[in-house]
C-alpha positions as CSV (number, residue, x, y, z in Angstrom):
1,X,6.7,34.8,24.7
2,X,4.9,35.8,22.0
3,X,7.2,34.7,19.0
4,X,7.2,31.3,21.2
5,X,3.4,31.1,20.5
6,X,3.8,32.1,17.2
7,X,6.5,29.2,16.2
8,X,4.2,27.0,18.1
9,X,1.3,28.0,16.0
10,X,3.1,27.6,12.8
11,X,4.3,24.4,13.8
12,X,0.6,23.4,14.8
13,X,-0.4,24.5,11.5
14,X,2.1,22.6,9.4
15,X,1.4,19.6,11.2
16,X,-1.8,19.8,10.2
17,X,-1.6,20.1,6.6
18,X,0.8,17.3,6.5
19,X,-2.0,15.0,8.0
20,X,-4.1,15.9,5.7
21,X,-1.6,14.7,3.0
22,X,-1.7,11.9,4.7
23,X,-4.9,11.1,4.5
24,X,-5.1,12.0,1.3
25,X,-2.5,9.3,0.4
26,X,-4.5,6.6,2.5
27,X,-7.2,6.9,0.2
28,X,-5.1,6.8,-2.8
29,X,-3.2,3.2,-1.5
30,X,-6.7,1.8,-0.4
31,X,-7.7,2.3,-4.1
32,X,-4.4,1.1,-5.6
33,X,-4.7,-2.0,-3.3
34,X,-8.4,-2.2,-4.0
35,X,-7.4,-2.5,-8.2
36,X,-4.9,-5.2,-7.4
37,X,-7.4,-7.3,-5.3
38,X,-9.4,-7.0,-8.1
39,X,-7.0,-7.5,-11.2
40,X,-4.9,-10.1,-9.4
41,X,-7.0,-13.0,-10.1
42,X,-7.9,-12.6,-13.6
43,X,-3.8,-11.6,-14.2
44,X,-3.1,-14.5,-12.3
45,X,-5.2,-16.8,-14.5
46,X,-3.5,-15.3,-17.8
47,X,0.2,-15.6,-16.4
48,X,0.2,-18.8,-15.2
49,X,-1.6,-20.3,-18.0
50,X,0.6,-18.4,-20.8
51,X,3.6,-20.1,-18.7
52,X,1.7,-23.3,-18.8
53,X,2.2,-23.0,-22.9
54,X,5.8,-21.9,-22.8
55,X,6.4,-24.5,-21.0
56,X,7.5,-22.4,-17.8
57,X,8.2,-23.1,-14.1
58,X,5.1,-20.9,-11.8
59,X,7.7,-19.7,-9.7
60,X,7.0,-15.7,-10.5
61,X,3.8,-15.3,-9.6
62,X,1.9,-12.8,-8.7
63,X,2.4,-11.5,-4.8
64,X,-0.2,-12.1,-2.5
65,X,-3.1,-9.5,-1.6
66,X,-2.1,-7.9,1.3
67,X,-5.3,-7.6,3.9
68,X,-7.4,-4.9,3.7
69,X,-7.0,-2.6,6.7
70,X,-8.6,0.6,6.4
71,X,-6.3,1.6,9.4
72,X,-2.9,0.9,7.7
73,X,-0.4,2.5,6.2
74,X,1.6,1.6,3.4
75,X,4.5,0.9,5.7
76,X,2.7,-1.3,7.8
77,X,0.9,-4.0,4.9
78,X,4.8,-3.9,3.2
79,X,6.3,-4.9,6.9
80,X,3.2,-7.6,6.8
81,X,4.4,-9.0,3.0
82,X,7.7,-9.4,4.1
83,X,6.8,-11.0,7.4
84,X,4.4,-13.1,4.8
85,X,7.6,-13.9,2.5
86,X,9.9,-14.7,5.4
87,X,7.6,-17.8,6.3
């Protein structure tokens, strides 16, 4: 019974340092997502009017912003873009 407790323990102890990895990597997406809210417009701006010179179709722009949703995940706003992109 006791090793039982002990595996459990270990396992309860893993667990919990792979949340906080998690977490950790929540708040690093919300910043990277954060930067590209921020960037995309002025980025937009250059692109589309150094394709404007060149004489190029718009068709590569920039993706959309995904929403901000300080409950996602990574997985869930690329599952949104694609459902976006399927429309």
């Amino acid at each position: 019974m006791e090793k039982i407790l002990k595996r459990i323990q270990n396992m309860q102890d893993q667990l919990d340092r792979i949340e906080e990895h998690s977490e950790s990597m929540v708040g690093h997406i919300l910043f990277i997502e954060g930067v590209y809210r921020a960037m995309r417009t002025p980025l937009d701006f250059i692109l589309t009017n150094i394709r404007k010179f060149m004489g190029l179709k718009n068709e590569d722009a920039l993706p959309p912003c995904l929403p901000l949703n300080h409950n996602s995940t990574k997985r869930n706003n690329i599952e949104t873009l694609d459902r976006k992109e399927e429309h």
